[in-house]
N, C-alpha and C positions, 0 to 999 in steps of 0.2 A: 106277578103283581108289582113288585121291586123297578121292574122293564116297564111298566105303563107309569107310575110314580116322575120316573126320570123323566120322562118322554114331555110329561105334564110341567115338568118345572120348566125344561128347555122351551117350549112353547109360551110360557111366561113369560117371560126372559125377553123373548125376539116380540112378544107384544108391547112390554113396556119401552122398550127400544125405542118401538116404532112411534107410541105415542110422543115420546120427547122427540123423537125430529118435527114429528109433525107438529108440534106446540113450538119451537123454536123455529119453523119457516112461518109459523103464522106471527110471531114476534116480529123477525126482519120485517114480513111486509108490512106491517102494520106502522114498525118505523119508518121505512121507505115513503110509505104513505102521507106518514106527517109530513114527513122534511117535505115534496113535493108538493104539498096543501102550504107550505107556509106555517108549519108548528113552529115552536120554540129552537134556538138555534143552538147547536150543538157544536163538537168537533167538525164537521164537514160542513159549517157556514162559512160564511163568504169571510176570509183575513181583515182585518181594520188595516189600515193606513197605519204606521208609526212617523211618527214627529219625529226626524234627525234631521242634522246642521249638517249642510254638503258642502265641500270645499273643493274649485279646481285649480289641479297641480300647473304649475308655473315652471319651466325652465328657466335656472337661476346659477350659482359659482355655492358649491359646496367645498367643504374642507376634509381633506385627512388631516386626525389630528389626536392628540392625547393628553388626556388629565394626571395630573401628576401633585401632591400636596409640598408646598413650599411655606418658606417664613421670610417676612417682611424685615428689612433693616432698613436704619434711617443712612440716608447719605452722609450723613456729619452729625457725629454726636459727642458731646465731649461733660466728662464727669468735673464740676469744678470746685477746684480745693485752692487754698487760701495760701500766698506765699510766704507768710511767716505769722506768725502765731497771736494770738489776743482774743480777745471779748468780743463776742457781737455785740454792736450798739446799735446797728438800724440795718432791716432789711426794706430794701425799695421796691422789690415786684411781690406778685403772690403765684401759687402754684398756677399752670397754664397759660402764663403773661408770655405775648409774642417782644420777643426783642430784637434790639440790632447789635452789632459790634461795639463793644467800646461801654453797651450800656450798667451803669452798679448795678450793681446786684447785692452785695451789702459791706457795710462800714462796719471796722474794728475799731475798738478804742485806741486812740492814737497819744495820749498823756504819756507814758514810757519813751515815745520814737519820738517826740518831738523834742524830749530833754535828751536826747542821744542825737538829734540834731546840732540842740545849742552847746551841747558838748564837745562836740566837733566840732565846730562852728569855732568855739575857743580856743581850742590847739590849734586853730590854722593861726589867727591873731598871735600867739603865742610862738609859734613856728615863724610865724612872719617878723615878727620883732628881733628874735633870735638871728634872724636870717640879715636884719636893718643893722643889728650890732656886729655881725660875720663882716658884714661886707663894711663900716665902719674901719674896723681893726683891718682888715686888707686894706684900705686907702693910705690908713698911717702907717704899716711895714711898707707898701709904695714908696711913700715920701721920705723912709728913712733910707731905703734904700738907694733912693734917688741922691738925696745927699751924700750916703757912703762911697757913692759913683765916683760924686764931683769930686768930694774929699782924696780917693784914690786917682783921680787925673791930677788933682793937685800936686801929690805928693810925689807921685812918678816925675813931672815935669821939676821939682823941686832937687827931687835927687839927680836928676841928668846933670840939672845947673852946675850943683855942689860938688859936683866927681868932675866935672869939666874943669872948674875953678882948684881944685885940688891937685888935677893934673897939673896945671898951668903956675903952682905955687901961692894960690891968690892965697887959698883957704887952707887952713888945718886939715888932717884927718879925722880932727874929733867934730867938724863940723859933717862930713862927709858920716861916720857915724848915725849923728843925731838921723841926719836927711833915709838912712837906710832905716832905721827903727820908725819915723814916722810913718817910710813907705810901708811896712811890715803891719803895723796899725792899721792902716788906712786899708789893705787886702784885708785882714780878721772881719774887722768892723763890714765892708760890704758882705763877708761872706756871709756873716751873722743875719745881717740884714736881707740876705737871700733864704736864710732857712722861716724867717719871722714872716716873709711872704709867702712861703709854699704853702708853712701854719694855717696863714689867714685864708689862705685860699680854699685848702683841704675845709677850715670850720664855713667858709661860705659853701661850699657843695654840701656840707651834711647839714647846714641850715636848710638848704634849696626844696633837697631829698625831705629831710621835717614837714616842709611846706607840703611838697607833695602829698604826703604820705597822711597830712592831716585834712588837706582838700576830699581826698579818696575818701577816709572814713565820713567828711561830710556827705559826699555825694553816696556813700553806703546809704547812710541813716535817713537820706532822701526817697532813696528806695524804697527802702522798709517802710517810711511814710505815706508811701507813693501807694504802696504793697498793703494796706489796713484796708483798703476800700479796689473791695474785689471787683472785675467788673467780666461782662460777659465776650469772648472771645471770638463769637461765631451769632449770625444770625440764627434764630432758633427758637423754640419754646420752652419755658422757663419748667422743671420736671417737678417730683416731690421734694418737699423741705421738710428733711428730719432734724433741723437746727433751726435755733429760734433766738432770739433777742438774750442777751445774758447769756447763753453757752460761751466758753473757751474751747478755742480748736486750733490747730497748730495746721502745717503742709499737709500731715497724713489726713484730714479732715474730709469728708467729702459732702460738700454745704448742698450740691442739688446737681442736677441734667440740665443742658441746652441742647437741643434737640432739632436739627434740621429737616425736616420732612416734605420738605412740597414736592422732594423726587425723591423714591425709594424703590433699594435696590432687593431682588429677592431672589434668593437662593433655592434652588431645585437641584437634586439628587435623583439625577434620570439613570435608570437600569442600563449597564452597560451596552446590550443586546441593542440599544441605539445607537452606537457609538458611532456608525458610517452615517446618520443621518443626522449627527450634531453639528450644529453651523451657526457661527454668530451672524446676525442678523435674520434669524428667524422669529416672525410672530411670535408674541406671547399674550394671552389674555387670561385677567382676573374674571373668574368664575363667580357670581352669588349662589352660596351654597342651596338659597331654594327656591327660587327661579330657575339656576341654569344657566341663565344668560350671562353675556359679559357687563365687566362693570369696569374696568379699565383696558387699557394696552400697552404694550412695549416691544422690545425685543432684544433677544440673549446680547450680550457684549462680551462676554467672558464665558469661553469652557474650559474648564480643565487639562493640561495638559497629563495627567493621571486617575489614576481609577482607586476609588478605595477597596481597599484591598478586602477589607471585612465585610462592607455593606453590595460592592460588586457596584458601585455607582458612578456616575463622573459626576460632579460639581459644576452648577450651571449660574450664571447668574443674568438675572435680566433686570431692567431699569425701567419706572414706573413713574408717572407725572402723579402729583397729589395732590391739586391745587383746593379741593375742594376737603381736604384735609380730613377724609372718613376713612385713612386706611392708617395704623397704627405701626409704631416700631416694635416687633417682635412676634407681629401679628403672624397666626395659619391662615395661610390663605389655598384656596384649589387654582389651581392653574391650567391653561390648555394651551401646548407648544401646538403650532399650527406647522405638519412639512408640508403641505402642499396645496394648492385651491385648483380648482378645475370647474367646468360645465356640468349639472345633474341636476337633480330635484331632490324636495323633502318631501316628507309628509309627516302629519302630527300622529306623534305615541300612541293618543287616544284612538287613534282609527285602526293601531292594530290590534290583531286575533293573535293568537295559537293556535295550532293543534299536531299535538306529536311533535314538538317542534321547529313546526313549519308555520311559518310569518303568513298571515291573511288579508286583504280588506276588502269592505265589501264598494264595488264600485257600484255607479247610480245610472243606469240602463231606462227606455223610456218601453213600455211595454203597448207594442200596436194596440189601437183604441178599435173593441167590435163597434157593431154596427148601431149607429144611433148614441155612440157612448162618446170617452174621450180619454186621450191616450195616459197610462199610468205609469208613474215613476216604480221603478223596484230595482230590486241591490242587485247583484251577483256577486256570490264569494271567489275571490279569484287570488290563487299562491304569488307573493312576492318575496325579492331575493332582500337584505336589506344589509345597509352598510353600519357603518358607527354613527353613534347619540350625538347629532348638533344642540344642544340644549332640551328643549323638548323634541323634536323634532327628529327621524332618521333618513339617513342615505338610502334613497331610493337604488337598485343594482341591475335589478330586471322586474319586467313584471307590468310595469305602469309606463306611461308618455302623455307627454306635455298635452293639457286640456282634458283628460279625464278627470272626472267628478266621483269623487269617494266620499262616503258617509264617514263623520267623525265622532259622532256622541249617539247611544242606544245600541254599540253594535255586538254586545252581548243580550239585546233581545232581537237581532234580527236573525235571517236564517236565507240561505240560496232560493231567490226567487221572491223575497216578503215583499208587497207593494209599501211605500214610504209617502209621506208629505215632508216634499224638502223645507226647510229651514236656512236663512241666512242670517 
């Protein structure tokens, strides 16, 4: 009874089986059915066209090259402090004033230096008068001198006479005497007369020196006067002013910036591991950080002849025109040293894929037109090799040439084989 039981269920079993296949093949045809009457369209209706922008590649001069983060300095900048001390009375520019050489920039009070002028000014007068009475007193020890001359030729000639006449009995000895004591006079008195010269002379040289020494202090105080009314040393732009009208500030002061900018130089700390392909006169271009694109040029003038020893870098420096005056002292800027240009192709970012790590795009193939139709665009995804980021844009390596058409926008909804409606 147990053995017929069984028997009966496995018979069930293989019946209900049978009814689901046979309800399941009458399912497919009946869809089959639709889709070939034209029912409503499902997964196995006909792809739509997508709308992408197709772009063909161009043989063009691509770069090897690399980005690198530098800072901007100005070619001439100079901190300006005041050469002697006083009050501001008047500042003549305002922050961001373009100047030239030579131009104020501001005035000290000048009351103090101008009475250190006329002060000086008066010991020269005083030195000079001094110097009028030296050389006075030296013309009269001259003239005494002069006559102590004559006086001593006199007397000499007087004694000859008198010692001859002496000899000869004319005269006494007590005249001959007299004639020796005159002559004796007449040497003192000149010699005298020679020390009351050298006097006058020595007080005209330390008159002279006076003079001097009181001119000097004038021409000081002219200075200093000179020196109240700062002015700008360098073409440039006028920086911030932490001094203002009524401050006192002496040399250690620092009144504001002049600032030369229309060429600025900027300093890059490229990894040593460049070191055989550093070279002055290589390209350089200012990067905008979000575009990509460049926004200036130059090229290195200066590499380092050492490495830093901490950061493993060499110090680079390149030179940048600024005329249009958007790039700042002190400024980060990204930088791309360009070593080399050559023959290749780009293509845009947007048009690439991944997958597994392998670079994609899809190129734009024309698909033979059946019978009575007409021929359709569609992709094919095809592996490319690809070089380093030009801006948006990468080095093409392998993979593409010159005149093929790749899809740039949609091509994460396309797939190998999608029909397209290009777009320009």
């Amino acid at each position: 009874m147990a053995r017929i039981r069984t028997v009966a269920k496995i018979n069930l079993t293989i019946t209900r089986q049978l009814l689901s296949s046979v309800l399941m093949v009458s399912l497919l045809t009946t869809a089959c059915s639709r889709s070939e009457q034209g029912g409503p369209p499902g997964a196995g209706g006909p792809q739509q066209a997508l709308p992408v922008k197709v772009v063909a590649l161009e043989s063009g001069q691509v770069e090897e090259s690399s980005e690198f983060v530098g800072t901007l300095e100005a070619a001439e900048k100079v901190t300006l402090q005041p050469q002697t001390q006083g009050r501001i009375e008047r500042v003549f520019v305002t922050n961001g004033d373009r100047v030239n050489q030579g131009t104020p920039i501001v005035a000290l009070s000048v009351d103090q230096t101008q009475a250190d002028v006329a002060s000086a000014q008066a010991g020269v007068s005083s030195a000079q008068a001094a110097l009028g009475t030296a050389q006075a007193q030296l013309q009269t020890a001259e003239a005494e001198r002069a006559r102590a001359a004559a006086d001593l030729q006199l007397q000499q000639s007087e004694f000859s006479r008198t010692q001859t006449l002496v000899t000869e009995g004319a005269q006494s000895q007590q005249q001959l005497d007299i004639a020796r004591r005159n002559l004796d006079t007449a040497k003192a008195t000149l010699a005298a007369a020679d020390k009351q010269v050298s006097a006058a002379r020595a007080s005209v040289g330390q008159a002279q020196a006076s003079v001097k020494e009181a001119q000097a202090r004038v021409a000081s105080a002219r200075v200093d006067l000179g020196f109240k009314q700062v002015t700008s040393p360098i073409n440039g732009i006028v920086g911030d002013f932490p001094v203002k009208v009524g401050d006192y500030v002496t040399p250690q002061t620092a009144i504001t910036t002049i600032t030369r900018n229309n060429e600025l130089d900027m300093r890059i700390s490229v990894p040593s591991n460049y070191s055989d392909r550093l070279r002055t006169g290589l390209p350089v271009q200012l990067i905008d950080p979000n575009s990509k694109q460049p926004i200036g040029s130059g090229s290195i003038y200066f590499v380092s002849p050492q490495i830093d020893a901490n950061a493993q870098s060499i110090l680079t420096k390149a030179r940048f025109p600024n005329g249009g005056g958007n790039l700042r002292d002190g400024q980060y800027v990204q930088a791309r040293i360009v070593w080399s240009k050559a023959a290749g192709m780009l293509v845009p970012s947007t048009a690439i894929t991944r997958v597994g790590g392998q670079a994609f795009v899809f190129v734009v193939d024309e698909k033979p037109a059946e019978a009575g139709g007409e021929a359709q665009p569609v992709v094919s995804q095809r592996p490319v090799k690809l070089g380093n980021l030009q801006g948006n844009d990468y080095v093409v390596l392998e993979g593409l040439k010159p005149g093929d058409k790749i899809a740039t926008t949609n091509i994460l909804k396309l797939s190998d084989g999608a029909p397209i409606q290009p777009e320009t």
